[in-house]
N, C-alpha and C positions, 0 to 999 in steps of 0.2 A: 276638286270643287273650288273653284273662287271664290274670294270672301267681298260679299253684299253687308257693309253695315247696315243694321235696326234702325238708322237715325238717317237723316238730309237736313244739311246743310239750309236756310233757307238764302236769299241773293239777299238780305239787308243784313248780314253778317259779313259781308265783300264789302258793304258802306262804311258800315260802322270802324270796320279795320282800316280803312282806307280815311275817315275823318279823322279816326286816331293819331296813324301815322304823319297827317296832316298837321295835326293838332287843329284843328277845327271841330269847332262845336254844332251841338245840333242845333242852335239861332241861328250862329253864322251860314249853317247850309240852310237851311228853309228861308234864308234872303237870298242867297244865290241864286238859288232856284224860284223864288217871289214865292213860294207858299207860306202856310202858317204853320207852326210846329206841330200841330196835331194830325195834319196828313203827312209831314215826316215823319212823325212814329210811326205810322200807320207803315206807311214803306220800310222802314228799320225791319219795324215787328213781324215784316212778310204779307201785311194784310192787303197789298196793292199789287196790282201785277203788272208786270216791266209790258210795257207794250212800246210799238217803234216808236209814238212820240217823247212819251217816257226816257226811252233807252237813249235818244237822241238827244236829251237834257241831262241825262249823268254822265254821257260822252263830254256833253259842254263844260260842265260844272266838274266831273273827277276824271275825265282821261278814260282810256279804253274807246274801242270801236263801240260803232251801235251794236251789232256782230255780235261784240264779247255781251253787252248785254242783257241782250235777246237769249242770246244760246246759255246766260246763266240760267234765267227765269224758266227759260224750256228744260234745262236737264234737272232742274230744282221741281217742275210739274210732272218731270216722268217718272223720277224719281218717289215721288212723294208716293203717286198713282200706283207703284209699282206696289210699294211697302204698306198701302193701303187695300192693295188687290190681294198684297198676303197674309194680311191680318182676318179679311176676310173670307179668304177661303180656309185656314187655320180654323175658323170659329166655327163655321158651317162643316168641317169635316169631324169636331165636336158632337157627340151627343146632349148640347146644350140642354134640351129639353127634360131628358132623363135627370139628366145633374139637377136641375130646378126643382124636379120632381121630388128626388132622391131627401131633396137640403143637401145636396153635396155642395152646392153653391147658392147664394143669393138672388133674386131676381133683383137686376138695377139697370140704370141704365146704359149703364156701360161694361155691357160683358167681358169686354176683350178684356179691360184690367181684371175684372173679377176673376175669369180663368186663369189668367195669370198668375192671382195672388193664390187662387188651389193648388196652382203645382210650386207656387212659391219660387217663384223666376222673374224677371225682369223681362224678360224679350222672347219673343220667338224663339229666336237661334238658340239661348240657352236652354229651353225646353228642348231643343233637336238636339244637343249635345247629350241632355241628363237620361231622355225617356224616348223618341224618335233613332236613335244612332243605336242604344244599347237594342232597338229591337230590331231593326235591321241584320245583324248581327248576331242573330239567337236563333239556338236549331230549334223551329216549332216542326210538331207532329200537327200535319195540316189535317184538316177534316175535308173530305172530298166534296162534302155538303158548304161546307162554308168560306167564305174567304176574311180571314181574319182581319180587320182592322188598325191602323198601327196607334191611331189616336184613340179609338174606344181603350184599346188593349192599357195606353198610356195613361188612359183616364183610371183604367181597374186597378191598376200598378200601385197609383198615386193615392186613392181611397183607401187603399192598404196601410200604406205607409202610414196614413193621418191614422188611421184607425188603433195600429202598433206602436206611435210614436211615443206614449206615454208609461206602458208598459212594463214594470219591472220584471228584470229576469235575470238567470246566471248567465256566466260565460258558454258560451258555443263546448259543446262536450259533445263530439260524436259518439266515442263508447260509451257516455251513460244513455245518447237519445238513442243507439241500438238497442242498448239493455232493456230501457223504457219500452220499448214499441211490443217487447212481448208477455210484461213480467206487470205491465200498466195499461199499455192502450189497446192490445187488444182485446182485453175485457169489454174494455167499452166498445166493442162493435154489437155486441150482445142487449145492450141496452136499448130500446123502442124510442122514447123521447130524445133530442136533439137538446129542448133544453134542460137537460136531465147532464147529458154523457157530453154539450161541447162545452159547460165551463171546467168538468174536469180535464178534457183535452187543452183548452188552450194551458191550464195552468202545468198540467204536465210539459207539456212542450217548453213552456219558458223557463220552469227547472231546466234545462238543459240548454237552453238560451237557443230556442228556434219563439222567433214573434210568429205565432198564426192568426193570420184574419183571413175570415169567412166572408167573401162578397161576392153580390150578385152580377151577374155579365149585366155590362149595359153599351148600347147602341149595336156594332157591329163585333162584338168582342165576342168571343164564343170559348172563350176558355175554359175548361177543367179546372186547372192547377197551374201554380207557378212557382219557382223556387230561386232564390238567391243568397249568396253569404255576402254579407254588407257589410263586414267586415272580421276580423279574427273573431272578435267577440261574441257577434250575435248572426244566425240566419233567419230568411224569413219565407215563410211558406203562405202562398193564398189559395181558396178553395173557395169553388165557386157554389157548388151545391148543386153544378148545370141540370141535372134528370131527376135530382128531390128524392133519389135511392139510395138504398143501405149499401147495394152491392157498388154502386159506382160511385158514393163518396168514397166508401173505405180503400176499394179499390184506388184512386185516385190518391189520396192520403197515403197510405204506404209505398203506390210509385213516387208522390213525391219526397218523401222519406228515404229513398232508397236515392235521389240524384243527392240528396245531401251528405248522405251517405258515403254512397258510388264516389263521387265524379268530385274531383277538387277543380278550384276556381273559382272565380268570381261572377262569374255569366249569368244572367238572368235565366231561365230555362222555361218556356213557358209549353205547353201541355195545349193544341185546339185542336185536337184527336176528339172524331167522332168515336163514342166507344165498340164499334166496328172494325173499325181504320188496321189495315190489314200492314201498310206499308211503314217503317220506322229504322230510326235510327241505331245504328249500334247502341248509345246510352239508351235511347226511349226503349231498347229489347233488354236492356239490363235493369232499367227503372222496372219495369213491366215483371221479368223472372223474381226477383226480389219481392215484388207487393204480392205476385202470384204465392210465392211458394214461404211470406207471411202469414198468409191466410191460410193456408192449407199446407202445413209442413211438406216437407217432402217424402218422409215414411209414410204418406196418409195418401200419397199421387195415386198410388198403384188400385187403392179402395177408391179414390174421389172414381179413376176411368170404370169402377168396375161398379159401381154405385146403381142402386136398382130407380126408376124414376117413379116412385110412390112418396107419398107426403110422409110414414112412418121412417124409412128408409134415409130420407133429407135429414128430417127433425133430427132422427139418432147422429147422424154422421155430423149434422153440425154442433152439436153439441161435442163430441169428442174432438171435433179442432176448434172446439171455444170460440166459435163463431156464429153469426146468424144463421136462421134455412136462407133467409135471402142472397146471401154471399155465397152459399152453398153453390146455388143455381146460377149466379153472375158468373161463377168458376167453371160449371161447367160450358155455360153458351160459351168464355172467352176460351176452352182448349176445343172449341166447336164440338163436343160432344152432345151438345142438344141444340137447335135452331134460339136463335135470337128471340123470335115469337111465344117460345115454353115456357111454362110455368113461371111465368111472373107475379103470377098472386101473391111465390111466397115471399117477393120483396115488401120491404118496408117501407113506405113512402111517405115522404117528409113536408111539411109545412114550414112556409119563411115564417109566419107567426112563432111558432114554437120555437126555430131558428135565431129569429131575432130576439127573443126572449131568453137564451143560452149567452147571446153575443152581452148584451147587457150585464147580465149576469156577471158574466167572468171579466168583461174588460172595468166595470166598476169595483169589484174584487179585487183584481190585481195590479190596479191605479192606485186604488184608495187607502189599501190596506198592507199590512207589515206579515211579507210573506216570507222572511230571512232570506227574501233573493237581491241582487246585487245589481243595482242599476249602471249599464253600460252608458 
């Protein structure tokens, strides 16, 4: 890829170099030329544009062809037009609308800085380097249904991020967040309210130095999950909440437990698997056995296949793997032993209200307050 600077040159920075080396001031030129100094700024400043009479009088007055500059002012117009045509279509590939909605950003009048200063970048290019290039780049489990986004996905990314930034927590401990997941969290699958069970979840998590933030897809992002270690210190996990279910947060949650787990590196791992989605990666089939056979031990497989489809028959079995009936039944549609359409009643379906009311909760919690964890 060739490198495009963010920025153009305008043609009154060729003068201004060129009166310098001259040593000629801007009086001295605006009588060369018979004008008054205020339409030499004006040219300085870019705000005039080189036309062949024009070009003909700086040929007179500084040398160069008319040619030379004509063809400044034109590559200085196509240039501009260009870096203008990408500003604009960068914004409009944005779910600006959502963001406004959200208060993830400001309504002003000048979006393009505003997006900007959300992902807290300078320019274009450096947002394609931070958030664009790292997704390029990352095995997603595609949904058949949807075609992922790279700029909604960058915008989910980045929400996260702000969301996590303040956060205190320990150091990154993979054997304690193993320990954790069965001896602490999956209790909490058990629990009906969201904001009951996620401020105990995030604060677990941060004891072990994983940041989780809970956000919602927005624009064309259709994510699950998403998981990265951001550095030795600290990982961070997002969840999106996408189907408002017990069985396919949890589910979700423990695959992405399981890449943190699993799989060393640095890679962003992001999850836009319909929860159907048949076709997957070696990791995405190891993220997957892992969340599976958290949820349902593996001593317990032989009973989950052989499992009678009555509501007394769920209720008892999930209870003995300390689990909801709804996950009971998530487990059995995901080893296709019941149709996708069955027994959905016995999930638990979730409200952003109550959701939002959990997120609050914990991240003023463990912002505000002296939790003996160690801010990285």
């Amino acid at each position: 890829m060739s490198f495009e600077p963010n920025w153009v040159s305008i043609p009154g920075n060729t003068i201004k170099n060129i009166l310098s080396e001259r040593e000629i001031n801007k009086n001295s030129f605006a009588e060369m030329l018979g004008w008054n100094i205020e339409r030499v700024n004006k040219l300085i400043a870019g705000e005039l544009n080189i036309d062949e009479n024009l070009a003909i009088e700086l040929k007179q007055t500084l040398g160069a062809s008319t040619n030379f500059w004509l063809s400044r002012q034109n590559n200085y117009n196509l240039r501009k037009k260009k870096i203008e045509l990408k500003r604009v279509n960068w914004i409009n590939n944005l779910p600006v609308k959502e963001m406004f909605k959200n208060d993830w950003i400001n309504k002003t009048t000048n979006i393009f800085e505003e997006c900007l200063s959300f992902f807290n970048v300078p320019d274009i290019e450096t947002w394609e380097c931070q958030y664009a290039d790292i997704l390029n780049n990352t095995s997603f489990r595609i949904s058949p249904s949807y075609d992922s986004e790279k700029h909604s996905i960058a915008v989910w990314i980045r929400r996260a991020e702000i969301m996590t930034n303040d956060i205190k927590h320990n150091i990154w401990n993979k054997d304690l967040f193993e320990k954790k997941l069965f001896t602490e969290i999956k209790p909490l699958t058990r629990l009906k309210n969201p904001a009951i069970f996620i401020p105990k979840l995030i604060k677990i998590c941060a004891e072990c130095g994983v940041l989780l933030a809970l956000v919602p897809t927005i624009g064309k992002c259709y994510a699950s999950g998403a998981t990265k270690l951001l550095n030795k210190h600290k990982a961070l996990m997002i969840l999106s909440f996408r189907y408002l279910s017990d069985d396919h947060f949890w589910f979700t949650f423990f695959h992405e437990a399981g890449h943190l787990i699993l799989h060393e590196g640095h890679s962003t791992r992001i999850d836009c698997s319909n929860i159907q989605q048949t076709e997957e990666t070696d990791e995405e089939k190891e993220a997957n056995i892992f969340s599976s056979e958290c949820l349902i031990p593996y001593q317990l497989k032989e009973e989950l296949f052989q499992l009678k489809r009555n509501k007394r028959a769920i209720i008892e079995f999930a209870s003995k793997a300390n689990v909801s009936p709804g996950i009971v039944v998530g487990q059995l549609q995901y080893h296709r032993l019941i149709k996708f359409e069955y027994l959905n009643d016995f999930k638990r379906r979730f409200s952003w209200e109550d959701i939002n009311t959990g997120i609050r909760n914990s991240l003023d919690n463990l912002k505000f307050h002296d939790l003996t964890l160690n801010e990285i």
